[in-house]
C-alpha positions as CSV (number, residue, x, y, z in Angstrom):
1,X,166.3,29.0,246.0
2,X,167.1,29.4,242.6
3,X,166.7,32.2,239.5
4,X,164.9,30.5,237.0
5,X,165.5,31.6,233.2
6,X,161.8,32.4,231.6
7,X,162.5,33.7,228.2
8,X,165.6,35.2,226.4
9,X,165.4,38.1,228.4
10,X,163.4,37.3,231.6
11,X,164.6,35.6,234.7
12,X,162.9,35.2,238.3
13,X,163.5,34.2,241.2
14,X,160.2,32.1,242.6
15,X,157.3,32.9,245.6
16,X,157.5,30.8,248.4
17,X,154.0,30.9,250.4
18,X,155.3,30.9,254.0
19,X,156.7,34.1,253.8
20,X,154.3,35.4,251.8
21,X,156.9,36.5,249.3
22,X,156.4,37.0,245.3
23,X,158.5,35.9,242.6
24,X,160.8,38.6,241.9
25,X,161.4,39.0,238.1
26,X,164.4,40.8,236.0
27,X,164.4,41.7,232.2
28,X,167.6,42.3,231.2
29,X,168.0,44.6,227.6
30,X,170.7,45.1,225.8
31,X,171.7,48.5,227.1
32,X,169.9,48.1,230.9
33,X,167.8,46.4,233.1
34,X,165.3,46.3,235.1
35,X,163.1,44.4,238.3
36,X,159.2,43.8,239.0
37,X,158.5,44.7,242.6
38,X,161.3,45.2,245.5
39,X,160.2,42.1,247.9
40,X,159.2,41.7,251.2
41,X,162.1,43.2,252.9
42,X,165.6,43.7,252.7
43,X,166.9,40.3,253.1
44,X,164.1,39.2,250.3
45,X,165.8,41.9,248.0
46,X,169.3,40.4,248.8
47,X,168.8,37.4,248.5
48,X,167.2,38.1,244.6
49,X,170.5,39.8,244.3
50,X,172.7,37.7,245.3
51,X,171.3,34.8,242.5
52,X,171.4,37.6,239.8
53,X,175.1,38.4,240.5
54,X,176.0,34.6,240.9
55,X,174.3,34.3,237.0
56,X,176.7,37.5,236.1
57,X,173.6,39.4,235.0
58,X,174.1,43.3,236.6
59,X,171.7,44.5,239.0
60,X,168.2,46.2,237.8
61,X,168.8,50.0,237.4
62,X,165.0,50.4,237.8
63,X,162.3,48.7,239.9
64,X,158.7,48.8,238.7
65,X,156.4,48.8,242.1
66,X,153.1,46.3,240.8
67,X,151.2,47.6,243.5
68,X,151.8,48.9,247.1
69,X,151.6,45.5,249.5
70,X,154.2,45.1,251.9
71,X,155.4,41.8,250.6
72,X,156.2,43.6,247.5
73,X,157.9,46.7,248.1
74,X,158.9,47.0,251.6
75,X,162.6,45.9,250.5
76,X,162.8,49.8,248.7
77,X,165.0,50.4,250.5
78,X,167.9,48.1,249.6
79,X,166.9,47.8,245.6
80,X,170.1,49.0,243.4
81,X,169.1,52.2,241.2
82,X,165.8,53.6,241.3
83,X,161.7,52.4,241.9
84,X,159.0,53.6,239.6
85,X,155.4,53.7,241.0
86,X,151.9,55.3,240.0
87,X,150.3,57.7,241.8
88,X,148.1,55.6,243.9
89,X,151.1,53.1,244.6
90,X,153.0,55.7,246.4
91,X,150.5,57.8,248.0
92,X,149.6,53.9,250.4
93,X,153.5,53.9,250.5
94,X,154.1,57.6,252.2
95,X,150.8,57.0,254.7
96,X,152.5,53.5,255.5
97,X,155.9,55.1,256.1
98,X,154.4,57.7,258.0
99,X,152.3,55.4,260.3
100,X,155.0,53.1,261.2
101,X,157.2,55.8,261.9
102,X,155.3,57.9,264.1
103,X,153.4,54.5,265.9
104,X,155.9,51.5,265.1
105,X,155.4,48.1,263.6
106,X,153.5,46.8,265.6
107,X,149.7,47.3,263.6
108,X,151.8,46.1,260.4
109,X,152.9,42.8,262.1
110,X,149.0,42.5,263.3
111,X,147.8,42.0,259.5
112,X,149.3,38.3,258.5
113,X,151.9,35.7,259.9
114,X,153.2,35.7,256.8
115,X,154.6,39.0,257.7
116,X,156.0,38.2,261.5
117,X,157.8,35.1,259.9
118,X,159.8,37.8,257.3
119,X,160.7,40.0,260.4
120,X,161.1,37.5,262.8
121,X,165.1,38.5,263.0
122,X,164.1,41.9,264.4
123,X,165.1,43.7,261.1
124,X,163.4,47.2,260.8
125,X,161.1,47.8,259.0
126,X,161.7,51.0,256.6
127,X,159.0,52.3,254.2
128,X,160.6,54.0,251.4
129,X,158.3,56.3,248.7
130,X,159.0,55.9,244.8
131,X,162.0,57.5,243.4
132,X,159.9,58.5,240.0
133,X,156.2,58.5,239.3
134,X,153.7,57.8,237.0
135,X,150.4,58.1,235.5
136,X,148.4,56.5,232.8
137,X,150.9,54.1,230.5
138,X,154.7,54.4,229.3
139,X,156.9,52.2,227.6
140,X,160.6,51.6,228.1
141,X,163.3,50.7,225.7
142,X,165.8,48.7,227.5
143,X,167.9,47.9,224.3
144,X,166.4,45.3,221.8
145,X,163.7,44.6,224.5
146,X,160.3,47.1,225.0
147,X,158.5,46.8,228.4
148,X,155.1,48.7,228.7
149,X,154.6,49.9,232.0
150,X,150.3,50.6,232.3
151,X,148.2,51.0,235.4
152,X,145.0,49.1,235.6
153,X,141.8,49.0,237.1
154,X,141.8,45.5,239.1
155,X,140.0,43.7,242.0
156,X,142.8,43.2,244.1
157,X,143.7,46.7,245.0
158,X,143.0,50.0,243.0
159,X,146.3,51.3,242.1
160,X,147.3,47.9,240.5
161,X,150.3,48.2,237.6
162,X,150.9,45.6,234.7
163,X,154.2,45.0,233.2
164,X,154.2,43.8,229.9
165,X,157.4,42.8,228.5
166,X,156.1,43.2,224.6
167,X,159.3,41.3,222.7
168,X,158.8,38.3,224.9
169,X,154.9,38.8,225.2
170,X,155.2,37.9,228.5
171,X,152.7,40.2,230.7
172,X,153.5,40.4,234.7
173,X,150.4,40.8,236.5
174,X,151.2,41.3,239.9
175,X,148.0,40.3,242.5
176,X,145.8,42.3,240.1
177,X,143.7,38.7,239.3
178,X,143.2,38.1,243.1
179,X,140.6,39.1,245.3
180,X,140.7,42.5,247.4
181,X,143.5,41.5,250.5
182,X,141.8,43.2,253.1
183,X,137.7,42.5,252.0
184,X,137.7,39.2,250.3
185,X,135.6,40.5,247.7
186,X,136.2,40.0,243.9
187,X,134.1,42.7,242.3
188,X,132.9,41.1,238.8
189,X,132.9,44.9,236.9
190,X,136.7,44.8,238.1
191,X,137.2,41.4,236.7
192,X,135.3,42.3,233.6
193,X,138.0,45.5,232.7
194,X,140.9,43.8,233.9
195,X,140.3,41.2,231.8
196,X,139.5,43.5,228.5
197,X,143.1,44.9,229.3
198,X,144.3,42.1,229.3
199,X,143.0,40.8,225.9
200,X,144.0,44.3,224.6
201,X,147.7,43.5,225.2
202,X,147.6,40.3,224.0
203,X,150.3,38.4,225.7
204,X,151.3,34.3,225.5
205,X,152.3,34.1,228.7
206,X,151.6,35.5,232.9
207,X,153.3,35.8,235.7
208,X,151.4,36.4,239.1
209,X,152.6,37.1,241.5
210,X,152.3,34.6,244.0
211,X,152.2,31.5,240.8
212,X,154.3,29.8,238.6
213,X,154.7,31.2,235.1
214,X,151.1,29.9,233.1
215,X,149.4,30.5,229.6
216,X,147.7,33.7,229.4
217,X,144.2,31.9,229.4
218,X,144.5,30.4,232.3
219,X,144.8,33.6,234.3
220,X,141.8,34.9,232.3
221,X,139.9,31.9,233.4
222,X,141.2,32.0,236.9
223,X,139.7,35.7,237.1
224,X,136.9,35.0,235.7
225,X,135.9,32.2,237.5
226,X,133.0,32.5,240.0
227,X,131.6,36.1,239.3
């Protein structure tokens, strides 16, 4: 695996599909920096980290959490610095730790493969909560480089966060386009504000979370398509 170099300040390092594990991403400002979502586990985090320090960039002193699936924050607990989520993000997070702490692993491993394949060295698994929360929209100055931070309304899940990294106009989207994980469905009124938030940003470029970089259209298209 390698950490591809998006834009002048954006790297990421890419999804691969049998793990189930996103692209990690890092925007690195002047004064600090900072990561989109944690990864799948521990060893995903690592390994992220390990490709940042062989390019010399310093490690993220903030993670922003795009939304609360396992495969992108249950490696919390080994990000450098702190995690930033909204309200909704960690309230799945603290139910999650609580359940697999009281009952074990054993109903998370039930849910995908995808997930047994990331674990499959017998690592634990540890649910961590946000550090710092969130509501509504902020942005962060990261020295010469301004990153809005804004929760959405989304089909995928309904605590869904966009990152939009404004001096590069580069928007990261998370699973927000995709259809609801557990139902299948893609509810068309979601699609429909998603979409409007979108436009409202006005970004060049997306990154999913489970895609290669693309033009911002095409990710308009691709939610739209078929409602």
């Amino acid at each position: 695996m390698e950490l591809k170099k998006l834009t002048e300040h954006i790297w990421y390092m890419p999804y691969e599909s049998e793990r189930d594990r996103p692209n990690l991403c890092y925007v690195k400002g002047d004064n600090w920096s900072l990561a989109i979502d944690a990864g799948h586990s521990a060893a995903h985090t690592q390994e992220f980290y390990a490709l940042l320090e062989d390019e010399g960039l310093p490690l993220p002193s903030l993670t922003v959490l795009t939304h609360w699936h396992w495969d992108h924050t249950f490696g919390m607990h080994a990000v450098n610095g702190l995690c930033l989520a909204n309200e909704r993000t960690n309230k799945y997070l603290c139910e999650w730790k609580e359940k697999i702490e009281k009952n074990g692993p054993e109903e998370f491993f039930a849910i995908h493969e995808s997930i047994r394949k990331e674990y499959s060295t017998g690592a634990e698994v540890i649910v961590k909560p946000a550090d710092m929360i969130f509501s509504g929209e902020m942005t962060l100055d990261l020295g010469g480089c301004k990153v809005k931070v804004l929760e959405t309304e989304a089909p995928h899940t309904d605590d869904s966060t966009l990152v939009y990294v404004e001096t590069d106009k580069v928007l990261f989207v998370g699973d927000s386009t995709c259809d609801n994980f557990f139902t299948g469905i893609k509810r068309a009124d979601l699609c429909e504000k998603l979409a409007d938030t979108i436009r409202a940003l006005n970004p060049e470029i997306s990154m999913e979370g489970h895609w290669e970089p693309v033009d911002m259209q095409d990710t308009l298209n691709d939610l739209m398509s078929g409602i």
